[in-house]
Structures are given as C-alpha cells and as structure tokens.
C-alpha positions as CSV (number, residue, x, y, z in Angstrom):
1,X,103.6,44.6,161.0
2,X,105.9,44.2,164.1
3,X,108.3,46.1,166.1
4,X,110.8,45.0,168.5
5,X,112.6,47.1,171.1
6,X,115.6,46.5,172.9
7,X,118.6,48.4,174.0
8,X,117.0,50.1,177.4
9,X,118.6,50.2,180.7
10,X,120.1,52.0,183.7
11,X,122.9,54.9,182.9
12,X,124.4,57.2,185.1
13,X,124.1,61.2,183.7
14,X,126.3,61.6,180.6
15,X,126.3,58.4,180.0
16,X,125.3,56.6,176.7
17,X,123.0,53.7,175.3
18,X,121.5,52.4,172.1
19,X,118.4,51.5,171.4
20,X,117.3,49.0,168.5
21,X,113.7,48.6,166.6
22,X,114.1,45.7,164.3
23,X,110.9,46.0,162.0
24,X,108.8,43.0,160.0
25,X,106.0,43.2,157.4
26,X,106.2,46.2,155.5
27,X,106.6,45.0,152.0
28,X,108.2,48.8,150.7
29,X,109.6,51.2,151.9
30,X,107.1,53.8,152.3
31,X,106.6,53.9,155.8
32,X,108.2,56.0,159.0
33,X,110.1,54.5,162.4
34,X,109.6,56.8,165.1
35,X,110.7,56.7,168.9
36,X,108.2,57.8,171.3
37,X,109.0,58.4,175.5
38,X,106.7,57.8,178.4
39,X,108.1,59.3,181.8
40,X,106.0,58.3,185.0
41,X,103.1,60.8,185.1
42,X,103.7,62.6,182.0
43,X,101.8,61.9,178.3
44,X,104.0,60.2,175.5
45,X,106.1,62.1,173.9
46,X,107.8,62.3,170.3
47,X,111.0,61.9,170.3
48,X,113.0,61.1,166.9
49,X,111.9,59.9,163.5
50,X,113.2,58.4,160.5
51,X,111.6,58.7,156.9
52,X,111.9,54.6,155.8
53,X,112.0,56.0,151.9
54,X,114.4,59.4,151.8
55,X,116.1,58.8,155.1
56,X,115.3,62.3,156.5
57,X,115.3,62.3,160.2
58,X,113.4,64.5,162.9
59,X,114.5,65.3,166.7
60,X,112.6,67.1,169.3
61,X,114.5,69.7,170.9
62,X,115.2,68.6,174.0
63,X,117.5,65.5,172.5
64,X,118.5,67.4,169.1
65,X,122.4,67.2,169.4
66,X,122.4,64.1,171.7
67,X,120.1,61.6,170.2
68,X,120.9,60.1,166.8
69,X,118.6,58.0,164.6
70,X,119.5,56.1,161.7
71,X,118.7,52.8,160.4
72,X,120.3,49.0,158.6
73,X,118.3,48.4,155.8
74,X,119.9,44.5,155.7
75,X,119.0,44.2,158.9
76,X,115.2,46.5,159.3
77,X,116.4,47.8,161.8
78,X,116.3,51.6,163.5
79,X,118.7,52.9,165.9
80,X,118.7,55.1,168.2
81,X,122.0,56.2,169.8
82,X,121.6,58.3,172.7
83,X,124.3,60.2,174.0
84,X,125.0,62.6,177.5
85,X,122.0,61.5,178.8
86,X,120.0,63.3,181.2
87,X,118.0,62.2,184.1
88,X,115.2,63.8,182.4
89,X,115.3,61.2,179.8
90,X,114.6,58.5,181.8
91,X,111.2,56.7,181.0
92,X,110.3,54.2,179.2
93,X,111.0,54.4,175.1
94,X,108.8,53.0,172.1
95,X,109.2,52.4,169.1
96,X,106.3,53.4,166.2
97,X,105.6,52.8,162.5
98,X,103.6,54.5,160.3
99,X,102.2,53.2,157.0
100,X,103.1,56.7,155.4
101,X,106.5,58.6,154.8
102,X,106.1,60.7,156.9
103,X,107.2,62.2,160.8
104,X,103.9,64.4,161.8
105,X,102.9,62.0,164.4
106,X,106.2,62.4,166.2
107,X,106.9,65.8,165.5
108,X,103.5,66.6,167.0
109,X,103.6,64.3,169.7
110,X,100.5,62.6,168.0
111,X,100.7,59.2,169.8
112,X,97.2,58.4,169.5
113,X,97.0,58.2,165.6
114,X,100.0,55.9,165.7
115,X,99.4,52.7,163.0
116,X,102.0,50.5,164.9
117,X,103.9,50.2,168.3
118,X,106.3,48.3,169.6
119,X,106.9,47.0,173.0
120,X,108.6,49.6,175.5
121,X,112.1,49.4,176.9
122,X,113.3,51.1,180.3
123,X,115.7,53.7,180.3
124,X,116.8,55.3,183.1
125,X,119.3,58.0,184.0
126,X,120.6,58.0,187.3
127,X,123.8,58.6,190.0
C-alpha cells in the first residue's frame, strides 16, 4: 500500500487549501483514509477520516465546519478541503490508511497503531 500527499503550502488566516492522498494497493474497499497533523512540539493529532466502504466521515472539533473530506473513487484519491484556516492549523499534515473500515485511530488520535502513512505536506497559516 502507498499514500501520496500533496496540496500543502503557505496561507494567510481565512484563507483556503486542498489537500490530496492518492492511494495504491488496496484490492477492496474495506479500508479507512485518515488525515493526521503534526505542529512543531506537539504529538500528532487526528484530524479527519473517511470510511473507504460506506463513505462516513469523522472531524475533530477543532476543524469540524471548516475542513471537509471526501474522496474520487476513479481517481483513489481523498481530499481534504480546508477552509478559514487558522494559524493554529499550521503543521505539517499526513495522510493514513487503515486495513479496516473504520476511524478509531483518528478519532482517538491513535497514531501509533497506524497500518499505513504517507509522506507529510507543509501547511502553514500565516499574515
């Protein structure tokens, strides 16, 4: 399995930008795309998730009602659009798979247990 991120860069606050996970070797669908955030000095965080088979979607609440997730199953890809952006969003952003339907490990932050990361793009929020 491989994920590639893209999509980072710099924004000024309540700006926007999209980020893109373009996904290879799952052979189903059973499997979740997550997007995890790393700001300097903190632990990585969970930020969004998207069940691969029923489409159901999961935000943290400090981006619920400015992030949005969804995904092209032509081109396995996952989005992530992120919108009034904060300074406090700035860090840098992976994306995660999991060979199961399911969000847990980003809902509960669980970065560790992640099966599959991709590399990390830059975001940051600034004047």
């Amino acid at each position: 399995v491989q994920l590639q991120a893209s999509g980072g860069g710099l924004v000024q606050p309540g700006g926007s930008l999209r980020l893109s996970c373009t996904v290879s070797g799952f052979t189903s669908d059973y499997y979740a795309i997550g997007w995890f955030r790393q700001a300097p000095g903190k632990a990585r965080e969970g930020v969004s998730c998207i069940n691969r088979r029923d489409g159901s979607t999961y935000y943290a609440d400090s981006v619920k009602g400015r992030f949005t997730i969804s995904r092209d199953g032509a081109k396995n890809t996952v989005y992530l659009q992120m919108s009034s952006l904060k300074p406090e969003d700035t860090g840098i952003y992976y994306c995660s798979a999991d060979g199961a339907p399911t969000c847990a490990k980003v809902r509960l932050s669980y970065y560790y247990g992640v099966d599959y990361w991709g590399n990390g793009t830059q975001v940051t929020v600034s004047a």
